[in-house]
C-alpha positions as CSV (number, residue, x, y, z in Angstrom):
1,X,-1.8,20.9,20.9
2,X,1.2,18.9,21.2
3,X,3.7,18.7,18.1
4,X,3.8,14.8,17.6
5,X,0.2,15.5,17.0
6,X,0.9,18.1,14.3
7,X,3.1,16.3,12.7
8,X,1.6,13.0,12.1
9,X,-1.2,14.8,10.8
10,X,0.9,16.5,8.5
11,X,1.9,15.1,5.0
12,X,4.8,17.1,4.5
13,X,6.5,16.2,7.5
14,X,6.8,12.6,6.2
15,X,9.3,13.7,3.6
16,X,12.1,14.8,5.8
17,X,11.1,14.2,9.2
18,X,11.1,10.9,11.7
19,X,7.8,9.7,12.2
20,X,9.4,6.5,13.9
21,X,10.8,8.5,16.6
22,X,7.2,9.8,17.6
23,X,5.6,6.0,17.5
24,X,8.2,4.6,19.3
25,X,7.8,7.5,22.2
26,X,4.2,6.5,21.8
27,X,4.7,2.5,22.1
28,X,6.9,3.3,25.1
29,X,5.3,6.1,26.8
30,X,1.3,6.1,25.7
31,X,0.5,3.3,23.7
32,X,-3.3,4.7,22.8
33,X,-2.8,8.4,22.9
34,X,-5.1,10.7,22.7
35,X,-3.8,12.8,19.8
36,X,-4.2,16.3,18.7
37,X,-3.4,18.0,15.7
38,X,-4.1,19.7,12.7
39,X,-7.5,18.4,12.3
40,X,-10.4,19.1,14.1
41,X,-10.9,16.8,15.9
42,X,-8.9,14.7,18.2
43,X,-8.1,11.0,17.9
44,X,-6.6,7.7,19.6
45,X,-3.8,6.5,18.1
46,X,-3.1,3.0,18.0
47,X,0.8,1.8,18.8
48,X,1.2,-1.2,19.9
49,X,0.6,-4.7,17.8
50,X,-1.9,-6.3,20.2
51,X,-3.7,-3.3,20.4
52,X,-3.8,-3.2,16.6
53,X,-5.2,-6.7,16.5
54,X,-8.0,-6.5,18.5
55,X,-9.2,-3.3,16.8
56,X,-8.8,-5.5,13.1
57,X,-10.2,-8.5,14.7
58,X,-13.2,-6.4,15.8
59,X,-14.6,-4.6,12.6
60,X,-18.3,-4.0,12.1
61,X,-18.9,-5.5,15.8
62,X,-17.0,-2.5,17.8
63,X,-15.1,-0.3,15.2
64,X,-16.5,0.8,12.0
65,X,-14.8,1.6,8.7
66,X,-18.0,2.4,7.2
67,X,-18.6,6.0,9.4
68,X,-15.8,8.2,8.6
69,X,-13.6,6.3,5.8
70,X,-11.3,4.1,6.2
71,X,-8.1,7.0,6.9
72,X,-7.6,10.6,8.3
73,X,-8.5,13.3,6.3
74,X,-5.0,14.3,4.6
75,X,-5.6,17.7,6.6
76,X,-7.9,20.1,7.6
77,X,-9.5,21.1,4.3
78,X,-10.3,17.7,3.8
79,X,-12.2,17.3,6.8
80,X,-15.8,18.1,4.8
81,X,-17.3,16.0,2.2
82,X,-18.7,18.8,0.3
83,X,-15.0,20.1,-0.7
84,X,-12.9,17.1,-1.2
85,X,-14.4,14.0,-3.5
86,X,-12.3,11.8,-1.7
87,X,-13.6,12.2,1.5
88,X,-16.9,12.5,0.3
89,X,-16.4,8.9,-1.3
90,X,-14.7,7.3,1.7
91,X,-17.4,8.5,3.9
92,X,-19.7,6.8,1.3
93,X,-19.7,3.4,1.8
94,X,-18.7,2.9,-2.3
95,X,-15.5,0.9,-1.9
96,X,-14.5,-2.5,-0.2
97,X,-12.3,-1.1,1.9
98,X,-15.0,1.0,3.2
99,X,-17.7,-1.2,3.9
100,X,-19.0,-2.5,6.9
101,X,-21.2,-6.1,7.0
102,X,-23.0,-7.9,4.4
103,X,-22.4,-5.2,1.3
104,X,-18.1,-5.8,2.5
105,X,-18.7,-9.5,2.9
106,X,-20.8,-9.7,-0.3
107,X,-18.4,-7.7,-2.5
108,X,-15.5,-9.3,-1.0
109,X,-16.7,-12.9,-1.8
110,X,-16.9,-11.9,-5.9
111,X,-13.6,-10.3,-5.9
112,X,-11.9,-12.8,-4.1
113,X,-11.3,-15.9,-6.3
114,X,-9.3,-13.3,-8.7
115,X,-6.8,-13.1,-5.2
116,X,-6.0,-16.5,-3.8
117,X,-2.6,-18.0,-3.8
118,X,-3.9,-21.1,-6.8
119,X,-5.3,-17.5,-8.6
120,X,-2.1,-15.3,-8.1
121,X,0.3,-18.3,-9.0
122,X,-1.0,-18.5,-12.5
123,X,0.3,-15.4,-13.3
124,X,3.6,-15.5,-12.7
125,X,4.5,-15.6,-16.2
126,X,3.2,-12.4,-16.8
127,X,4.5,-10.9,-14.1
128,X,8.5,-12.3,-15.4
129,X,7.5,-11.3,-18.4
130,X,7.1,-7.5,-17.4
131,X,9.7,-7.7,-15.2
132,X,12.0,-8.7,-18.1
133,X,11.2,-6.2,-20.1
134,X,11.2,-3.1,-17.9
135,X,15.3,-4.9,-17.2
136,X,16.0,-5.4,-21.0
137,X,15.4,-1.7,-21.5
138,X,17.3,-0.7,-18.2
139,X,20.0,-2.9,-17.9
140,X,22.3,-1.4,-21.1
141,X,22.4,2.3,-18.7
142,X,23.9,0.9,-15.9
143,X,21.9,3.3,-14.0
144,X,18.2,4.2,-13.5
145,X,15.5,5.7,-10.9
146,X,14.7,2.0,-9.3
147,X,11.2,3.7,-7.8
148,X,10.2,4.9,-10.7
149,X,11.5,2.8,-13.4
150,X,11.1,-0.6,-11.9
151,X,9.9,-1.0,-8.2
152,X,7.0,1.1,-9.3
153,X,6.5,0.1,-13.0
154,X,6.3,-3.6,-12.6
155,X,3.5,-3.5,-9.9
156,X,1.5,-1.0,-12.0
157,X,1.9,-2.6,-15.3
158,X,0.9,-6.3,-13.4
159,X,-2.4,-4.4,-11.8
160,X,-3.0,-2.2,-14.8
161,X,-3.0,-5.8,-16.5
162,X,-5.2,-7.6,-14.7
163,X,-7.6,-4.8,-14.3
164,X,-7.6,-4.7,-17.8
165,X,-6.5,-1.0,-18.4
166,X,-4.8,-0.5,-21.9
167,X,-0.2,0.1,-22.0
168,X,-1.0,3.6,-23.1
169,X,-2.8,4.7,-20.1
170,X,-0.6,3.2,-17.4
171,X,1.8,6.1,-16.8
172,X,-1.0,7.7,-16.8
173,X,-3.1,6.4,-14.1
174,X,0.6,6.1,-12.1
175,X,1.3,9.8,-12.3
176,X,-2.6,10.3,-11.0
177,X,-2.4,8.0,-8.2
178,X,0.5,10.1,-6.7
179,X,-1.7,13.3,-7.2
180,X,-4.1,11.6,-5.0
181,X,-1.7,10.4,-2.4
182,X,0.3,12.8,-1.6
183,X,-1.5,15.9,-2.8
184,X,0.5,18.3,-0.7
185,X,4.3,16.9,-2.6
186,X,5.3,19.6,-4.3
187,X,6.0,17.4,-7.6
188,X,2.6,16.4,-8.0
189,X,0.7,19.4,-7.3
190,X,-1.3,20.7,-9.9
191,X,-2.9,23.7,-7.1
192,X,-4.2,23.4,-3.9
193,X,-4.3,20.1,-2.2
194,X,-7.6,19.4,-2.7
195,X,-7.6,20.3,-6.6
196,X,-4.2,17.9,-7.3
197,X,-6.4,15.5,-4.9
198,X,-9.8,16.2,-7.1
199,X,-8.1,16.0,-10.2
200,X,-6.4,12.3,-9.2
201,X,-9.2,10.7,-8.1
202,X,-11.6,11.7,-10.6
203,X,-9.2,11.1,-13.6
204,X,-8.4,7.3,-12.5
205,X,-12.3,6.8,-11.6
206,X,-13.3,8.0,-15.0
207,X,-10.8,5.9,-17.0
208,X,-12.1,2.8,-15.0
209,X,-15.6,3.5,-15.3
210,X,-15.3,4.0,-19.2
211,X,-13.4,1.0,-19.5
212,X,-15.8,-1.0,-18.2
213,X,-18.4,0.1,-19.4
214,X,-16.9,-0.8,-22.5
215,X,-16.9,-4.5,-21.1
216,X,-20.8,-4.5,-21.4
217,X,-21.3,-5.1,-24.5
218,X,-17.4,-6.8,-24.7
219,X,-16.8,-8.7,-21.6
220,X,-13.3,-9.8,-21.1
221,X,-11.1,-11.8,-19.0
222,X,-10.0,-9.0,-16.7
223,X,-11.0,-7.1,-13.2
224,X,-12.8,-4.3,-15.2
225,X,-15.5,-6.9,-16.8
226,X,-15.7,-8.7,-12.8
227,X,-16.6,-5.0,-11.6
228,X,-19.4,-4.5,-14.1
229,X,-21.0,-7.7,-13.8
230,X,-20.8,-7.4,-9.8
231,X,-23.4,-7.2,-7.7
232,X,-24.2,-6.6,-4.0
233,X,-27.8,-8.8,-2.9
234,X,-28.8,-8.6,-6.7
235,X,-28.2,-5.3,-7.6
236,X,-25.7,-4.4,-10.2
237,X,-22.7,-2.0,-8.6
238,X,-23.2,2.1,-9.7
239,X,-21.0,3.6,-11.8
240,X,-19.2,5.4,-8.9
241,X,-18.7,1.7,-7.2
242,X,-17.3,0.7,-10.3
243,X,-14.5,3.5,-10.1
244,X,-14.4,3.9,-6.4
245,X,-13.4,-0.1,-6.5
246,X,-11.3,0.4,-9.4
247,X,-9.6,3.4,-7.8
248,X,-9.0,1.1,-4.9
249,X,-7.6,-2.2,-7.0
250,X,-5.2,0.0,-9.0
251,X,-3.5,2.2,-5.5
252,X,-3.4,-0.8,-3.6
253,X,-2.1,-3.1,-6.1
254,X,0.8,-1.2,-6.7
255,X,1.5,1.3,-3.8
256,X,2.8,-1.9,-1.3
257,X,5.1,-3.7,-3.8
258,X,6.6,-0.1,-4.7
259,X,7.2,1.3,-1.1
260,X,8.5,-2.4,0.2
261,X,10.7,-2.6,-2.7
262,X,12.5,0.3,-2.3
263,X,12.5,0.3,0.9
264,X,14.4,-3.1,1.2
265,X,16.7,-2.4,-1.3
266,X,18.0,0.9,0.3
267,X,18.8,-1.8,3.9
268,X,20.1,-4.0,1.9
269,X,22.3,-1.7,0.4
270,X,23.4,-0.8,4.1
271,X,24.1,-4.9,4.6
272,X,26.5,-6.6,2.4
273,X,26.4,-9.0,3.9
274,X,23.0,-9.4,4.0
275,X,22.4,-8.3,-0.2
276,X,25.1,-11.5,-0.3
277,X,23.1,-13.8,1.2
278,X,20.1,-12.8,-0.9
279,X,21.8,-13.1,-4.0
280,X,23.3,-16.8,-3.0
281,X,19.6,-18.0,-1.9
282,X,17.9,-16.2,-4.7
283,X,15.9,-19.0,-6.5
284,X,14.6,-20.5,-3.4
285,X,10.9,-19.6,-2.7
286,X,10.8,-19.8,0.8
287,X,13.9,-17.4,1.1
288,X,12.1,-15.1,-1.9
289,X,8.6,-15.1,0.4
290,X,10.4,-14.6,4.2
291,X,12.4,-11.6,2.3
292,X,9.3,-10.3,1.1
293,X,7.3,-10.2,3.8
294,X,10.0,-8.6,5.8
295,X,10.5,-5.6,3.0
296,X,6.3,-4.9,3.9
297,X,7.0,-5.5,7.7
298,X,9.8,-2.8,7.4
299,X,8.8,-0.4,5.6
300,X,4.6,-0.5,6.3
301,X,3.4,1.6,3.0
302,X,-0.1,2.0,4.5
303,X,0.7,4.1,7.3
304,X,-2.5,4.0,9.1
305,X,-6.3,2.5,9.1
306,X,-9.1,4.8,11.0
307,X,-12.1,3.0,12.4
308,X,-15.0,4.8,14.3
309,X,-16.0,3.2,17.6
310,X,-19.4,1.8,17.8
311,X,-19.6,1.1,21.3
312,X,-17.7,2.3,24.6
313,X,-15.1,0.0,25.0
314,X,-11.5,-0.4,26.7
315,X,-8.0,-0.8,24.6
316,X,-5.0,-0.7,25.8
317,X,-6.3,0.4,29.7
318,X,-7.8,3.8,27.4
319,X,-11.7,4.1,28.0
320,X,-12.7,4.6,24.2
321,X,-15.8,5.9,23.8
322,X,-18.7,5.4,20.7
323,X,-18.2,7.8,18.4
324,X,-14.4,8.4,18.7
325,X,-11.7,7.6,15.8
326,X,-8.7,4.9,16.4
327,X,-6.0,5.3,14.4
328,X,-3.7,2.0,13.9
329,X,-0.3,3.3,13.0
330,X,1.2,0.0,10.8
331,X,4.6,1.3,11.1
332,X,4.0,1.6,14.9
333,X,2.5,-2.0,15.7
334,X,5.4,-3.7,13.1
335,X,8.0,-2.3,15.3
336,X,6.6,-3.2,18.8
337,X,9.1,-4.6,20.7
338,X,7.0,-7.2,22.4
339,X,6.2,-8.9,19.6
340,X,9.4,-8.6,17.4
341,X,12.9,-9.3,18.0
342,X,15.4,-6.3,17.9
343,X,12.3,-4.8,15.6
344,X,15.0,-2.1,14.3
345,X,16.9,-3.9,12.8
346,X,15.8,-5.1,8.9
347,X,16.5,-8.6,8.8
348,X,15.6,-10.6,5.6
349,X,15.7,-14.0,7.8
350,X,13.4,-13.3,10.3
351,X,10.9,-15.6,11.3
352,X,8.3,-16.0,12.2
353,X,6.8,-12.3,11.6
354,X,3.7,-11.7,12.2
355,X,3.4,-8.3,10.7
356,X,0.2,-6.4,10.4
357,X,1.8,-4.7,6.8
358,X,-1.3,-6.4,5.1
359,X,-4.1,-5.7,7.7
360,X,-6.1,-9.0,9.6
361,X,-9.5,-10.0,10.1
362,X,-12.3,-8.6,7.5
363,X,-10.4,-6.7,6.3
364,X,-7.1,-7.9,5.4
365,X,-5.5,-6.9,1.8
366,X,-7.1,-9.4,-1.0
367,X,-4.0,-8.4,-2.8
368,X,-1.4,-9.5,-0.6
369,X,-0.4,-12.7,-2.7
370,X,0.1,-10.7,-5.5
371,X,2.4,-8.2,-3.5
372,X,4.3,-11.5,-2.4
373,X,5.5,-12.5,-6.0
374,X,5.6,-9.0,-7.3
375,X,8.3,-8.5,-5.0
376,X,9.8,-11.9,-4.8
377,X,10.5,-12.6,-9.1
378,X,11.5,-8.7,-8.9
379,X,13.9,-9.7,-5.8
380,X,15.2,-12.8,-8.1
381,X,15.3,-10.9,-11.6
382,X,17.1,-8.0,-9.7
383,X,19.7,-10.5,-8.7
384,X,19.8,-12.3,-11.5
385,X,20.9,-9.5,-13.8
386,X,22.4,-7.0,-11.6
387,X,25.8,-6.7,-9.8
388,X,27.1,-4.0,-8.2
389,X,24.3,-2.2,-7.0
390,X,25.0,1.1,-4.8
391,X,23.0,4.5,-4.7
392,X,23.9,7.1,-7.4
393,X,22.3,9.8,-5.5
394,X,20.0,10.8,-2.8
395,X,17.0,8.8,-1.4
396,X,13.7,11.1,-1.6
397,X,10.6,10.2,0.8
398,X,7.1,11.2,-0.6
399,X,5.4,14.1,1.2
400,X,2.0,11.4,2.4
401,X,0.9,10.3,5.8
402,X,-1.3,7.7,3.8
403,X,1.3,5.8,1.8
404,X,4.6,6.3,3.2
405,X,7.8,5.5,1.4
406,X,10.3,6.2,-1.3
407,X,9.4,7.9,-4.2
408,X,12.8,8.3,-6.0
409,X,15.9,6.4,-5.3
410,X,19.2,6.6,-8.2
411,X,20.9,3.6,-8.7
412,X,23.9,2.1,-10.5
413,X,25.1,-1.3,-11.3
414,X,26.3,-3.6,-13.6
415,X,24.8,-5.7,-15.9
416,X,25.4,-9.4,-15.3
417,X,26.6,-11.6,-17.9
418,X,23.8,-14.5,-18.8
419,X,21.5,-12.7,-16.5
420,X,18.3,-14.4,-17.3
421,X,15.7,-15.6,-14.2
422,X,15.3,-18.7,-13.8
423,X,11.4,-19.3,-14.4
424,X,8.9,-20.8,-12.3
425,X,10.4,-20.4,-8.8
426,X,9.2,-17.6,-7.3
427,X,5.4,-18.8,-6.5
């Protein structure tokens, strides 16, 4: 059992340990490596961005989602449905991202007028809106948690929003989402990994799944009522598609925009002269959107996809054969060398990048317009009214091998005079 296997299989050593330095031995040394660890099983992991591709460009025909979930099993008492609800769900077939064929294609098609670019772009006032506030209350510290208090409040409040989920429960449905993440953190256990894990997942699926059932008799213009009324070849979802789905809206549309956020802050921190050129080129667009998508390049929340193969086939010279798990490692494929220059280095300018932070193919993110102007009016407001910026403590990594990234990181600042974003330029 070799320990790069051990450790990307365990959650903890994501807090403190160097995960980069394992994938990049990988890319370098065995690009699809038969990995062992502390599961039961063994698994190929995935390294290298071409690789990557032609496992997203071949769901449902080679690799399934559908089989075993759509990630690993957070460790080894996860491994059987009957003790974890999580797995038993993802091994379920209940949620879009776990779907294979016509029920994915079906569901995907409802869901997906909510998601396009026309769509997303219409709420960009709400999204300054929030964004304004969470600064107004902020801004007279001259110091705050920017995880907690605004890369990870604005995403959840815009989500929370447009699913339709009431102010009061949003902290809420925040502090359950990291139960469920990262079960084995210390700071969100509750008990054993599996009960903080339990007690996440069922909480969030319950508030959705009374919410809209609310929406029967009251529909409304939000994601909750689109769940109730949905329907996969004419027959109405179930209520644990309804929460599984609402589970999934709520994680996603706030875990990405959180991690990248962070993330790119604490480089740009380490660049000057890089934060400087931001700040001049703040209110252009096409600056906000190549900034943006480097943050999700960089820092790769989602750490890793699982498919189960279908059919013998060959990737990456490795003979794969049916029944075996691939495991894509994001953060691995966005720093391959062969397809990005000096992939290292964080660099808010580069183009083109053709990241896999979002996914490709069936299954690629329906939220990843709204991650894009999330980040990009929180890039400009951030500018706008902040000067100054510099760490007030240490950075703090969340103990998950599912969504990676920062989960507390002190700054200070100053408040800039007149600090008010201009609107309407972020979309």
């Amino acid at each position: 059992m070799s320990q790069d296997g051990i450790d990307l299989t365990n959650p903890l050593f994501f807090a403190d340990g160097d995960p980069h330095a394992i994938w990049r031995r990988l890319r370098h040394e065995d690009p699809v490596h038969l990995t062992e660890g502390r599961l039961s099983r063994k698994f190929w992991s995935i390294t290298r961005h071409a690789d990557a591709k032609f496992v997203l460009m071949n769901d449902t025909r080679i690799f399934s989602v559908q089989r075993s979930g759509a990630n690993l099993p957070m460790g080894p008492e996860f491994e059987n449905p009957d003790d974890s609800l999580f797995t038993q769900l993802a091994q379920s077939a209940q949620q879009l991202a776990t779907m294979d064929g016509q029920p994915h294609n079906a569901l995907r098609r409802y869901f997906s007028t909510t998601f396009t670019s026309t769509s997303v772009n219409g709420l960009e006032a709400l999204v300054r809106r929030i964004s304004d506030e969470l600064l107004d209350e902020i801004l007279p510290r001259g110091t705050c948690d920017f995880t907690t208090e605004y890369a990870g409040r604005l995403p959840t409040a815009v989500i929370a929003a447009i699913l339709g989920i009431p102010r009061g429960l949003w902290d809420d449905l925040y502090r359950w989402n990291n139960m469920f993440a990262g079960p084995e953190d210390p700071e969100f256990a509750i008990g054993t990994a599996i009960e903080t894990s339990t007690f996440g997942v069922s909480n969030i699926m319950r508030t959705c799944i009374e919410l809209a059932e609310a929406r029967r008799a009251a529909p409304q213009d939000d994601l909750l009522t689109a769940l109730v009324q949905a329907e996969i070849d004419g027959v109405p979802l179930t209520e644990t598609q309804i929460g599984f789905n609402g589970l999934m809206f709520f994680a996603a549309g706030h875990e990405t925009t959180r991690s990248s956020m962070s993330v790119g802050l604490l480089e740009l921190l380490k660049d000057p002269a890089q934060l400087a050129w931001l700040r001049a080129n703040r209110h252009d667009p096409a600056v906000l959107r190549t900034a943006a998508d480097e943050f999700v390049r960089y820092s790769s929340p989602l750490t890793h996809t699982l498919r189960t193969v279908t059919e013998d086939v060959e990737v990456g010279g490795k003979p794969l054969r049916a029944g075996d798990w691939a495991v894509i490692w994001f953060h691995a494929a966005n720093r391959d060398e062969a397809v990005f220059d000096d992939p290292e280095r964080f660099d808010i300018r580069r183009h083109p990048n053709p990241h896999l932070g979002f996914a490709m193919g069936k299954h690629f993110c329906l939220g990843a317009h709204l991650a894009r102007l999330d980040m990009a009016v929180m890039i400009e407001a951030m500018l706008d009214r902040m000067d100054d910026i510099e760490l007030a403590g240490p950075v703090e990594w969340s103990s998950s091998n599912l969504f990676w990234g920062i989960k507390h990181m002190p700054i200070r600042f100053r408040a800039r005079d007149g600090g008010a974003a201009e609107p309407s330029r972020a979309a």
